[in-house]
C-alpha positions as CSV (number, residue, x, y, z in Angstrom):
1,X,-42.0,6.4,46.5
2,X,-41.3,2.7,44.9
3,X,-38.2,0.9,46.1
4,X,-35.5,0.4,43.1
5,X,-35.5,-3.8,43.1
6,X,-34.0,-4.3,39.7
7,X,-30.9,-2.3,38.4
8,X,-29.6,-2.8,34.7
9,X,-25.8,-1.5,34.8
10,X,-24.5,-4.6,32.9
11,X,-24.8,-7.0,29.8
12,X,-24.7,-9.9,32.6
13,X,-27.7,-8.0,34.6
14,X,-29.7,-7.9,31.1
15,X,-28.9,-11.9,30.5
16,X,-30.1,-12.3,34.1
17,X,-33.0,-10.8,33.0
18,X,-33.9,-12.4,29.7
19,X,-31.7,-15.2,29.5
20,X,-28.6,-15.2,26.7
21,X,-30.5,-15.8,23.9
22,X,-33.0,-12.6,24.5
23,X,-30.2,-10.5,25.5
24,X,-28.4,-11.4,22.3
25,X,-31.8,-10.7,20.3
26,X,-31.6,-7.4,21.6
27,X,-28.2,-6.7,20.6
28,X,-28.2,-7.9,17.6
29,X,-31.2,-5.7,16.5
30,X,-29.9,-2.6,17.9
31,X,-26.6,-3.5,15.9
32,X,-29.0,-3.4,12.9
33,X,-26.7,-5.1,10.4
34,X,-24.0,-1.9,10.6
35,X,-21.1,-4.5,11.5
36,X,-18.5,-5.8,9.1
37,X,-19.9,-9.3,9.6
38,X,-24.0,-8.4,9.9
39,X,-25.5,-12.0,9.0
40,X,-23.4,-13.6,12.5
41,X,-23.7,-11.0,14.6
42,X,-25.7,-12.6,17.4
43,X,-23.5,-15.6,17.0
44,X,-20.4,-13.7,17.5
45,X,-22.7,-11.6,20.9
46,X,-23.1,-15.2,22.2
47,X,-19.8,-16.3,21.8
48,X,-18.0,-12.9,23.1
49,X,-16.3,-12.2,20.1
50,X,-15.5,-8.3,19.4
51,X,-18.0,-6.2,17.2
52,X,-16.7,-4.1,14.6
53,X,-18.8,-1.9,12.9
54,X,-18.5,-1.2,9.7
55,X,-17.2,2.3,8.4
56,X,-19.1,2.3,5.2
57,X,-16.2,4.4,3.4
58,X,-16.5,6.3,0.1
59,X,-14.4,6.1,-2.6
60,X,-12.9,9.5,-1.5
61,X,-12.2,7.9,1.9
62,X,-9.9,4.9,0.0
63,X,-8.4,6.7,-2.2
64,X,-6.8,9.0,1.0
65,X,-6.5,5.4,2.5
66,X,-4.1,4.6,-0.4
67,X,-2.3,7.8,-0.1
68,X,-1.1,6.3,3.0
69,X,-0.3,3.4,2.5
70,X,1.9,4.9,-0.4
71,X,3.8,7.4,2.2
72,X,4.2,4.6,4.3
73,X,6.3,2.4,1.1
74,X,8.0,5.3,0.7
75,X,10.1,4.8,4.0
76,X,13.2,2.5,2.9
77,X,13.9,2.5,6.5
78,X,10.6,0.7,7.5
79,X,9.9,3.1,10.7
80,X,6.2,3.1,10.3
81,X,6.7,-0.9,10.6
82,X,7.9,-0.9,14.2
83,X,6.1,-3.3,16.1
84,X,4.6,-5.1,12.9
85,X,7.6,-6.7,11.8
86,X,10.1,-8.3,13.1
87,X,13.6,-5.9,13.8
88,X,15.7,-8.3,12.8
89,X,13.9,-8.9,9.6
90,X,14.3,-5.2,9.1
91,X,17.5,-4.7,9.8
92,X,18.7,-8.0,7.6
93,X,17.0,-6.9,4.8
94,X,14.7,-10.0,4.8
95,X,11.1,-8.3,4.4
96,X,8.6,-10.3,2.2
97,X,5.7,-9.0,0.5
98,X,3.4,-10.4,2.7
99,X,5.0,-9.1,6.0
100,X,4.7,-5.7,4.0
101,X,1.1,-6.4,3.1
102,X,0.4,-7.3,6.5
103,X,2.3,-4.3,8.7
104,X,0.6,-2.2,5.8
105,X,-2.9,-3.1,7.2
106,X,-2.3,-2.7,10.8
107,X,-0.6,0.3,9.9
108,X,-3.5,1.7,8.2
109,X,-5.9,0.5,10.5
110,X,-3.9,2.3,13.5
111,X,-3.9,5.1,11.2
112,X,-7.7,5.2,11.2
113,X,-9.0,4.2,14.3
114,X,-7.2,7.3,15.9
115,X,-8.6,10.2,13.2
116,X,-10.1,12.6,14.8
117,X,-13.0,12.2,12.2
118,X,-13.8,8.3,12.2
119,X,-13.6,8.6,16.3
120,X,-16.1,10.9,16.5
121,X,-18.1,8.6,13.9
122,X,-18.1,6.4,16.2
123,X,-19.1,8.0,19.4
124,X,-22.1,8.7,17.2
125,X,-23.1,5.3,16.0
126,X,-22.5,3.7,19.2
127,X,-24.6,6.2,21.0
128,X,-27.6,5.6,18.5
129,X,-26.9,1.3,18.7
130,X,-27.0,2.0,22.4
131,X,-30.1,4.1,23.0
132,X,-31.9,1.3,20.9
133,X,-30.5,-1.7,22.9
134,X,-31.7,0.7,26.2
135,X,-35.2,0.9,24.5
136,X,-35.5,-2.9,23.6
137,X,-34.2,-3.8,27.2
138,X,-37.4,-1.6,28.3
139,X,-40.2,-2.1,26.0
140,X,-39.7,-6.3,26.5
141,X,-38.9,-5.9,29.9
142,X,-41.9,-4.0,30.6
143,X,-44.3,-6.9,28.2
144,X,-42.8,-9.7,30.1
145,X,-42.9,-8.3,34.0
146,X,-39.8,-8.7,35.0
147,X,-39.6,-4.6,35.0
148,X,-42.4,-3.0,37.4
149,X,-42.4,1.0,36.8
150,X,-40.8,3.0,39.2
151,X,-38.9,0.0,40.5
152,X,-36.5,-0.6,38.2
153,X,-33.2,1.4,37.5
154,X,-31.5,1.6,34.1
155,X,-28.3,3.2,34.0
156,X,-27.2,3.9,30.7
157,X,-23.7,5.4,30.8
158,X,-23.0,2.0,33.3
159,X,-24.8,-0.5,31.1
160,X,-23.6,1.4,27.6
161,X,-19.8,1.4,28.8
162,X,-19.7,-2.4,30.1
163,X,-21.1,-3.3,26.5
164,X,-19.1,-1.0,24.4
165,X,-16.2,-3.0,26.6
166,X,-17.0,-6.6,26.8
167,X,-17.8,-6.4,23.0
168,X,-14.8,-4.3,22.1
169,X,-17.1,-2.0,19.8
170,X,-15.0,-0.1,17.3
171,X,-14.8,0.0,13.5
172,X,-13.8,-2.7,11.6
173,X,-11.7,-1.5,9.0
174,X,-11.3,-4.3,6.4
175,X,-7.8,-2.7,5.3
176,X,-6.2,-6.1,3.8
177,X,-9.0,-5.9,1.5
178,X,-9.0,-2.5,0.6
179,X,-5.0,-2.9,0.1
180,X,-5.7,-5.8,-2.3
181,X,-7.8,-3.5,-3.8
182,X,-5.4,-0.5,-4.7
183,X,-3.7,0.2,-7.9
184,X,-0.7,1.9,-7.8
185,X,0.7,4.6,-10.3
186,X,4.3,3.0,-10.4
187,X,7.3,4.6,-10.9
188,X,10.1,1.5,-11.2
189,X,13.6,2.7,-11.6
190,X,16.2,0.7,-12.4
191,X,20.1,0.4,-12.0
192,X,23.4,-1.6,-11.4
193,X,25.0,0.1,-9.0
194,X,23.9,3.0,-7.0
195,X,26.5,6.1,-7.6
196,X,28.7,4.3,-10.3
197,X,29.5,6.6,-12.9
198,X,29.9,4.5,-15.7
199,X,26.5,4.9,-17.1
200,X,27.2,8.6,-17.3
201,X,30.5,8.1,-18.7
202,X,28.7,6.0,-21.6
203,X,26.2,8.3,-22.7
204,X,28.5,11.0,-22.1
205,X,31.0,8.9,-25.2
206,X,28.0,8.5,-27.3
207,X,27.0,12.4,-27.1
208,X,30.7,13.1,-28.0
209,X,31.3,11.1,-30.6
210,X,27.6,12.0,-32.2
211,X,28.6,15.5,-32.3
212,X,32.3,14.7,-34.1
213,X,30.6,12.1,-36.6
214,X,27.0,12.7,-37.2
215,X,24.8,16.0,-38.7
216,X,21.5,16.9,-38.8
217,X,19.8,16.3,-41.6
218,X,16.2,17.1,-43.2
219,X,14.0,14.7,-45.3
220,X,11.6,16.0,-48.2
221,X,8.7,15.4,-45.6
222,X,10.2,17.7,-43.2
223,X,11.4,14.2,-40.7
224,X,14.8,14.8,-39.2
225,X,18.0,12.0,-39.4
226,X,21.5,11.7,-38.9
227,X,23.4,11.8,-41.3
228,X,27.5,10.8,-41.3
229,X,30.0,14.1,-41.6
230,X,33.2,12.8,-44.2
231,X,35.3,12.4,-41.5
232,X,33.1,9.8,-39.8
233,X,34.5,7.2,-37.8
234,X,32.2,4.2,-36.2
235,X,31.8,4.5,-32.8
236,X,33.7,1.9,-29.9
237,X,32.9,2.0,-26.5
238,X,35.6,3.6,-24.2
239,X,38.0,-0.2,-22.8
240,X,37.1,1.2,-19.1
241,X,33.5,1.8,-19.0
242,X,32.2,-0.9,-16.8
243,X,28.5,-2.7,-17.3
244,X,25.5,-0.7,-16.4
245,X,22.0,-1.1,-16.5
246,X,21.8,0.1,-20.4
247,X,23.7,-2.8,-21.9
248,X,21.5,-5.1,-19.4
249,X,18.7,-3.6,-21.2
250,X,20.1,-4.1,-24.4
251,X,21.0,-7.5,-23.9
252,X,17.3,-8.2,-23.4
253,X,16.8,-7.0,-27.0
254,X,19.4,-9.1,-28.5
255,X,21.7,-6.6,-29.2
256,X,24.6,-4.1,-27.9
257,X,25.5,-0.4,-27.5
258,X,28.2,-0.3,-30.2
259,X,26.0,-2.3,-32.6
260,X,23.2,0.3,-32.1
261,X,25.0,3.5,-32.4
262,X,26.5,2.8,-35.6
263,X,24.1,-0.1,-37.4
264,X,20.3,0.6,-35.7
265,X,18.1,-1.4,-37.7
266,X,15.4,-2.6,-35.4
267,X,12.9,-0.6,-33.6
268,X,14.3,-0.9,-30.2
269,X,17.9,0.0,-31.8
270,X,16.8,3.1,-33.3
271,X,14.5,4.6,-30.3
272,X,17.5,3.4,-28.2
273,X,19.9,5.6,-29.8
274,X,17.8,8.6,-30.1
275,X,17.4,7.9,-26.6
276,X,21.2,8.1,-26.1
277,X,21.5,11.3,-28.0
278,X,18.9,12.6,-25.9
279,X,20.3,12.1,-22.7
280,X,23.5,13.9,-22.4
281,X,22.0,15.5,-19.5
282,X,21.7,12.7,-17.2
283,X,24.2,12.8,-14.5
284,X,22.6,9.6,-12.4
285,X,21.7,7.0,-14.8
286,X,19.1,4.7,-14.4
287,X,16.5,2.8,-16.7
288,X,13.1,4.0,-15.4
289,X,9.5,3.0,-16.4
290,X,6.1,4.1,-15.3
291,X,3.1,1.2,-15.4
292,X,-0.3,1.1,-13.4
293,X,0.2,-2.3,-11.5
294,X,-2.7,-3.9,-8.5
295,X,-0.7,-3.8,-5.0
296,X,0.6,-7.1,-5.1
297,X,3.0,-5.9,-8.1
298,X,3.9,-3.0,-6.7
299,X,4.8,-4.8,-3.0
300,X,6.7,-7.4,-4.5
301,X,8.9,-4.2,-6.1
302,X,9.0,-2.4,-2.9
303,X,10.0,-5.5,-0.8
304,X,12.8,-5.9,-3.5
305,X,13.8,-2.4,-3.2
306,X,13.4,-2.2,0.7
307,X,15.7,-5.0,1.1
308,X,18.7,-3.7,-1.5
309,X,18.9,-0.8,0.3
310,X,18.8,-2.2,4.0
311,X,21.1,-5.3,2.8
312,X,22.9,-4.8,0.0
313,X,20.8,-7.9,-1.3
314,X,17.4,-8.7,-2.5
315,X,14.9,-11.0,-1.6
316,X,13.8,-13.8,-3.8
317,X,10.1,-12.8,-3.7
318,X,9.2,-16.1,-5.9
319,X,8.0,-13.4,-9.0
320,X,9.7,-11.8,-12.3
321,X,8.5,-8.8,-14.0
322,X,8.4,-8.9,-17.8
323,X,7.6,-6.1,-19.6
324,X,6.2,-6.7,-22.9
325,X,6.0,-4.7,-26.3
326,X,2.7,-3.7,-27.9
327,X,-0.5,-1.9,-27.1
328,X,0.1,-2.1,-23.0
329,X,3.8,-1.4,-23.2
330,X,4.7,0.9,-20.3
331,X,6.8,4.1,-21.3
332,X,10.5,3.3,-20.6
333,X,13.9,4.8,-21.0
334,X,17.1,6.7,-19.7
335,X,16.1,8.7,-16.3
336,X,17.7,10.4,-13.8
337,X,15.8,11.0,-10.9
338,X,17.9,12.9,-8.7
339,X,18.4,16.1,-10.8
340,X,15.8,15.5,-13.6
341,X,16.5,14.2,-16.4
342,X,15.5,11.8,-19.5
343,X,13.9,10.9,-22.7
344,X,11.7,7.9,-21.9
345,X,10.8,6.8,-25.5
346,X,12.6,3.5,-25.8
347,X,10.0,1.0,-27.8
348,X,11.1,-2.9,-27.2
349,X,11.6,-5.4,-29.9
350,X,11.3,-8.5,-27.5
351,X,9.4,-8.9,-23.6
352,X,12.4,-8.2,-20.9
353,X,12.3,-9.3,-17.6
354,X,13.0,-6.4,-14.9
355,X,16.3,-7.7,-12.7
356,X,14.5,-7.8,-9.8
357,X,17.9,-7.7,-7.9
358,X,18.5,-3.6,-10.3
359,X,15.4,-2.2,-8.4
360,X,16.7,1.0,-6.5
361,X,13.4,3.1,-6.4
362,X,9.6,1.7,-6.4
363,X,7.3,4.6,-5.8
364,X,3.8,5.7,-6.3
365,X,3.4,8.4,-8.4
366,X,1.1,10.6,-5.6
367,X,2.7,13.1,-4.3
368,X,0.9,14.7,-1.2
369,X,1.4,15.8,2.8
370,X,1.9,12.0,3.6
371,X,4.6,11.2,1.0
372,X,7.2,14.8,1.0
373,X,9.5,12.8,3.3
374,X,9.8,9.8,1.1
375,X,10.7,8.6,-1.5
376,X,8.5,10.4,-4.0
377,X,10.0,13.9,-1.9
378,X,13.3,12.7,-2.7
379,X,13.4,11.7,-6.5
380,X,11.7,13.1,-9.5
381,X,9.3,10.7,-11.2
382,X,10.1,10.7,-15.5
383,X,6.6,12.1,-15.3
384,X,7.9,15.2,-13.5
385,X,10.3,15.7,-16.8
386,X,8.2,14.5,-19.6
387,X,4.4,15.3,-18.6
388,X,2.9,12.4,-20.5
389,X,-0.4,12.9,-21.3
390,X,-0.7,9.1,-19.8
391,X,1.9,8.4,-18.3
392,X,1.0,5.1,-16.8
393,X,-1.1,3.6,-19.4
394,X,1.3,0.6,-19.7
395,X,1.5,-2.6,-17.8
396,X,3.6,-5.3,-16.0
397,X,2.9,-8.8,-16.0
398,X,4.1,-11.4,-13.3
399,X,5.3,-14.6,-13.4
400,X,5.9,-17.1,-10.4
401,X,9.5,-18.4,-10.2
402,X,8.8,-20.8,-7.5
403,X,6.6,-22.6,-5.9
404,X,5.5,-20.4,-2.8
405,X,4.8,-22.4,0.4
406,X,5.4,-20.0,3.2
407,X,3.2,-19.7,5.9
408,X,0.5,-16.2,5.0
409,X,1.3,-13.2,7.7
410,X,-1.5,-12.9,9.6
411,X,-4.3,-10.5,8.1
412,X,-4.5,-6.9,9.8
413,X,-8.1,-7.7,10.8
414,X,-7.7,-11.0,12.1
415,X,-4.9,-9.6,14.4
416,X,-7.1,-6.7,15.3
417,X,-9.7,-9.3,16.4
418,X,-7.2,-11.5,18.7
419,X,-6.3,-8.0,20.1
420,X,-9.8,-6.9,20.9
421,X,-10.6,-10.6,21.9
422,X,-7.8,-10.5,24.8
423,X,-8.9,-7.0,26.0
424,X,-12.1,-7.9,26.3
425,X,-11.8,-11.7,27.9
426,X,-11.4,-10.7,31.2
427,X,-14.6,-8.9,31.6
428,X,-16.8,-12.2,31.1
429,X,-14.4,-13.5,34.5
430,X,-16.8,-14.5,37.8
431,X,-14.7,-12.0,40.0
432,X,-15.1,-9.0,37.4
433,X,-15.7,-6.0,39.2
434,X,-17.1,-3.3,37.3
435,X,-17.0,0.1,38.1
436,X,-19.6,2.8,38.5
437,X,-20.8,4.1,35.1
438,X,-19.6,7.5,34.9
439,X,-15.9,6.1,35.1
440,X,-16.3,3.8,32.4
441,X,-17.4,6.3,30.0
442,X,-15.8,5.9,26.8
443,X,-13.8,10.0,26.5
444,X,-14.5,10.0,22.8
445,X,-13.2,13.7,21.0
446,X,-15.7,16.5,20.5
């Protein structure tokens, strides 16, 4: 029987063998281009950096990523962001977009990295990289002579957990760019103050005085009008109603409540009053509309909502929403999302610019396992009420207000990498120890 002389438990006994540059060969084609970063891959074996594999996702397996993502932005509280952001940031209402953006990715990534599915992925693919780095290490080993049959010793589960550890092997997953990626089906609702009962109380005095001083009537082509009753009286707004988010909105348009009751001439005058008659029953009144927006719109919206509600004030985000009329103009109206309520068929006469500082509710239209604690669990959606055909056919446009010099939050995967780096450093130390193979197994889920 041959004496073992040569025993391969490590990536250092592999570079004893070949050198670093072999060793790195070898790696690099057993990898064979299935990491995030395929073209540097030996580059990033010889400098020690972590290897992420790539998860190759379909477009199933982002769209459930986005479902996330939206449960997650439905948690005014911010207790999925533990850890990501700063508490005091939190708790002073003083989250940014891009603190949200990049909590969002870690988040996700966290999210991922522990499902049951893509960690038994990966037990798979690294058991397939490994058994072709074990071959290379073999075939060239035995070309060269520096293995002799039957006296060398190759332990796998040693040799396959010291690489899977020194190189921090795990998937990659690029959520920054997947988030970029999303488009959201957003629900923005708007109002001055959260429980005032003023807007009720206004609609409420139009109703009333719409059923003393206006009839029904009938055209020739079957279209149905007011008409005035002989007792009519022009309608004036009750002294002690205060300001609510409908003469905000009407201010946009260049005109008033009173003027539009009584005199509607434009278009937004006349679908505003319909609108009005509509909606006597709102209880909680808000101006609501529905757009499809990319997710830097919708996390300026949430950041703005986020910090109202922890606050009482909302962060200047350095953007204004203007919603425009014509062919992309998102449906918009009187809403009440707490019991259910609204018209939603306001047309605009002029662009207005969303109050950033009136956002109470920014949510994603999905509704699912991941969001019936949130947000979208909590409020009805106009879509809930009106079942539009298309509901979010319309769209917002952004403008900067500012110049925006902040320092960028760090991306999710560039904070996964320094994490991977650090827990991985210590194993390219001159005193490592490392332990029999069996122990360093990775305990991946059957």
């Amino acid at each position: 029987m041959s004496e073992i002389k040569t025993k391969i438990r490590t990536y250092n006994d592999v570079i004893d063998l070949f050198g670093e540059e072999k060793a790195a060969d070898m790696l690099s084609e057993a990898l064979d281009w299935s990491t995030i970063d395929p073209k540097n891959d030996k580059k990033n074996i010889m400098e020690r950096k972590p290897l992420l594999l790539d998860p190759y996702m379909t477009y199933e397996d982002e769209d459930y990523c986005k479902h996330i993502v939206a449960g997650f932005l439905g948690d005014r509280d911010l207790d999925w962001a533990s850890g990501f952001i700063d508490e005091e940031k939190i708790k002073n209402g003083q989250v940014m977009p891009a603190d949200l953006k990049s909590a969002l990715s870690m988040a996700l990534d966290n999210e991922l990295s522990t499902s049951w599915a893509y960690l038994d992925a990966l037990s798979s693919q690294c058991a397939e990289i490994f058994n072709k780095f074990a071959g290379y290490i073999e075939s060239a080993g035995l070309a060269r002579g520096v293995l002799v049959p039957g006296e060398y010793e190759l332990d796998h589960d040693a040799l396959n957990a010291d690489v899977s550890e020194r190189f921090n092997i795990q998937y990659g997953f690029q959520c920054d760019q997947m988030i970029d990626a999303m488009q959201f089906d957003m629900t923005l609702i708007l109002t001055e103050k959260v429980d005032s009962m003023d807007g009720y109380r206004l609609i409420q005095s139009v109703c009333d005085w719409r059923e003393e001083n206006l009839e029904v009537i009938e055209d020739a082509e079957n279209n149905l009008d007011y008409g005035k009753v002989p007792s009519y009286v022009a309608y004036e707004r009750p002294a002690d109603i205060g300001t609510t988010i409908i003469d905000e909105l009407c201010a946009s348009q260049g005109t008033a409540v009173e003027k539009l009751v009584n005199y509607p001439t434009t278009k937004f005058e006349r679908t505003m009053r319909d609108e009005l008659f509509e909606a006597s029953a709102v209880n909680e009144t808000t101006i609501s509309l529905m757009a499809k927006v990319p997710s830097s719109v919708f996390l300026d919206a949430v950041a703005c909502m986020d910090s109202r509600y922890m606050s009482g004030h909302t962060v200047d985000t350095g953007h204004a929403f203007i919603v425009s009329p014509g062919t992309y103009e998102p449906y918009i109206g009187i809403h009440d999302p707490v019991y259910g309520a609204g018209y939603m068929m306001v047309d605009l006469d002029k662009p207005f610019e969303i109050p950033m500082n009136r956002i109470w509710i920014a949510m994603d239209d999905y509704k699912g396992p991941e969001t019936k604690e949130g947000l979208r669990g909590m409020y009805h959606s106009p879509q809930d009420v009106s079942a539009f055909s298309d509901p979010f056919c319309g769209s917002v446009s952004v403008t900067p207000t500012r110049d925006e010099k902040q320092e960028p939050a760090k991306s999710g995967l560039e904070a996964k990498r320094d994490a991977c780096a650090i827990s991985a450093a210590h194993l390219d130390g001159p005193n490592t120890e490392i332990p029999n193979g069996k122990n360093m197994e990775r305990d991946f889920p059957m």
